[in-house]
C-alpha positions in Angstrom: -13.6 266.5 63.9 -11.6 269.1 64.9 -7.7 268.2 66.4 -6.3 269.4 69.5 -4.7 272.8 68.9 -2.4 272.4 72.0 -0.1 269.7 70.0 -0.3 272.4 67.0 2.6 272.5 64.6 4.7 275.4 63.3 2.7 276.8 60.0 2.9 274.5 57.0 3.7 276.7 53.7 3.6 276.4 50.3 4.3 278.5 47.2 1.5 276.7 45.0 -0.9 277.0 47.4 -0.2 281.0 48.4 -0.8 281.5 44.5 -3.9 279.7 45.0 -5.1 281.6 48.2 -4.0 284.7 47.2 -6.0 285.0 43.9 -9.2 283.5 46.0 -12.2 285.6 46.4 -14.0 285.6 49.5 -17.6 286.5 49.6 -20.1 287.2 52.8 -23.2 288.4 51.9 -23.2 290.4 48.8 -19.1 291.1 48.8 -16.3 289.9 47.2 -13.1 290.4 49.0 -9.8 289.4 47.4 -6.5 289.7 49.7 -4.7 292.7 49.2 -7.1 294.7 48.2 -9.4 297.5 50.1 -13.6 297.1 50.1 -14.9 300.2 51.1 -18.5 298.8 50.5 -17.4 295.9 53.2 -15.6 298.9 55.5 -19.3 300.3 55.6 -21.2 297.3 56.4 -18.5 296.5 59.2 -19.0 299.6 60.7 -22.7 299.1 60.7 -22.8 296.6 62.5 -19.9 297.3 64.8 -17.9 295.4 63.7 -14.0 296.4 63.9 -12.2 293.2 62.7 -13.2 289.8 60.9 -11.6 286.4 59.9 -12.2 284.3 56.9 -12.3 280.4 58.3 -13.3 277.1 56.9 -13.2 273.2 58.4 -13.5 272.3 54.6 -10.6 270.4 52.8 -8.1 269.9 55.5 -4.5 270.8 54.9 -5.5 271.7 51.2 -6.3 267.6 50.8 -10.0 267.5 48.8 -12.2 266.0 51.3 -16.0 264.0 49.8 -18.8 266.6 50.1 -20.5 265.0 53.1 -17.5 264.9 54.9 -17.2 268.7 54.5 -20.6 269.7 55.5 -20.3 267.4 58.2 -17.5 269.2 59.3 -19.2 272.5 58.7 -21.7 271.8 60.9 -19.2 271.4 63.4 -17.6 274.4 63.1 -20.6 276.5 63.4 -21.8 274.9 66.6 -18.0 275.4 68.3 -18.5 279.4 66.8 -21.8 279.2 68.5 -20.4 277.6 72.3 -17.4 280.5 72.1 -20.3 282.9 71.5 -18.7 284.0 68.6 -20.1 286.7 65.7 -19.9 285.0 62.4 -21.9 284.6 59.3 -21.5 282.5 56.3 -19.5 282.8 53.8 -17.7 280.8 50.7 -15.1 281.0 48.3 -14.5 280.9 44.7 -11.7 280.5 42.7 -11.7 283.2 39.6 -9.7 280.2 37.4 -12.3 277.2 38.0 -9.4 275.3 39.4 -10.1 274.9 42.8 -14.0 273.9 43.9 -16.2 276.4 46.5 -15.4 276.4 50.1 -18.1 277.0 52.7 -16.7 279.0 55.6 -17.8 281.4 58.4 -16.5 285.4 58.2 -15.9 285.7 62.2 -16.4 289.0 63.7 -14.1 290.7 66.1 -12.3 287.4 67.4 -8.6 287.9 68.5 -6.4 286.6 66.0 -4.9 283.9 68.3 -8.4 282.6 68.7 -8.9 282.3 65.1 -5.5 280.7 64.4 -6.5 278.4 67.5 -9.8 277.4 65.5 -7.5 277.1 62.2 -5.1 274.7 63.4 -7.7 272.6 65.5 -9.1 272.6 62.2 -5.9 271.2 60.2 -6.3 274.3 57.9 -3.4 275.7 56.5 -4.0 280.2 56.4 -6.7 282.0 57.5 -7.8 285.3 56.0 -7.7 288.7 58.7 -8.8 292.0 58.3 -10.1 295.1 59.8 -12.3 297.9 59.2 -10.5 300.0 56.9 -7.6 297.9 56.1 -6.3 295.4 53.6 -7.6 291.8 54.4 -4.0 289.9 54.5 -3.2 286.1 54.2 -1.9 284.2 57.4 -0.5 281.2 57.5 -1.5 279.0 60.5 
């Protein structure tokens, strides 16, 4: 269940965990997008379907804390109908960790959502960083 973002903290960081996120690969559809690094393949995809921007968010795991399966599709499943009241673009996505270490996430890629909203969602959420990007840019780690 997602928390009231209007009580929202300032952005909880951590070292550990920015290694962790930072070596994460994010993939929607058929691409893998790693922070920091340009995907012209995904530029082209973006661009046809209009797209201009996009966000990498998950309910999964809040605050980084491992959360029982059920309790994370549950919460997935909530996500996606708040995505679909905000008639937001979005599709599915995951994660994967290239070590092993850290366990798939199920997330959404959102599509040309203002950054506020999405660090709205991520907070309401309890999730520690988002990923942002945009068509012909560098997807970048945010902390929320």
């Amino acid at each position: 269940m997602p928390h009231d973002s209007s009580d929202r903290e300032k952005p909880y960081f951590d070292e550990e965990l920015q290694t962790a996120y930072l070596a994460t690969e994010y993939l929607c559809k058929d691409f893998v997008l790693k922070i920091g690094e340009s995907h012209p393949d995904f530029d082209a995809f973006m661009l046809s379907g209009g797209h201009h921007a996009y966000a990498f968010l998950t309910a999964w795991n809040p605050r980084s804390d491992a959360l029982p399966a059920a309790e994370n599709i549950a919460r997935g499943q909530q996500l996606l109908l708040q995505l679909e009241e905000r008639n937001l673009t979005f599709m599915p996505a995951v994660t994967r960790d290239p070590s092993g270490e850290w366990g798939v996430e199920e997330g959404v890629f959102i599509f040309n959502a203002p950054p506020e909203s999405v660090l709205e969602l991520a907070a309401a959420w309890q999730q520690n960083a988002v990923v942002l990007g945009a068509r012909g840019a560098v997807p970048r780690l945010v902390w929320a």
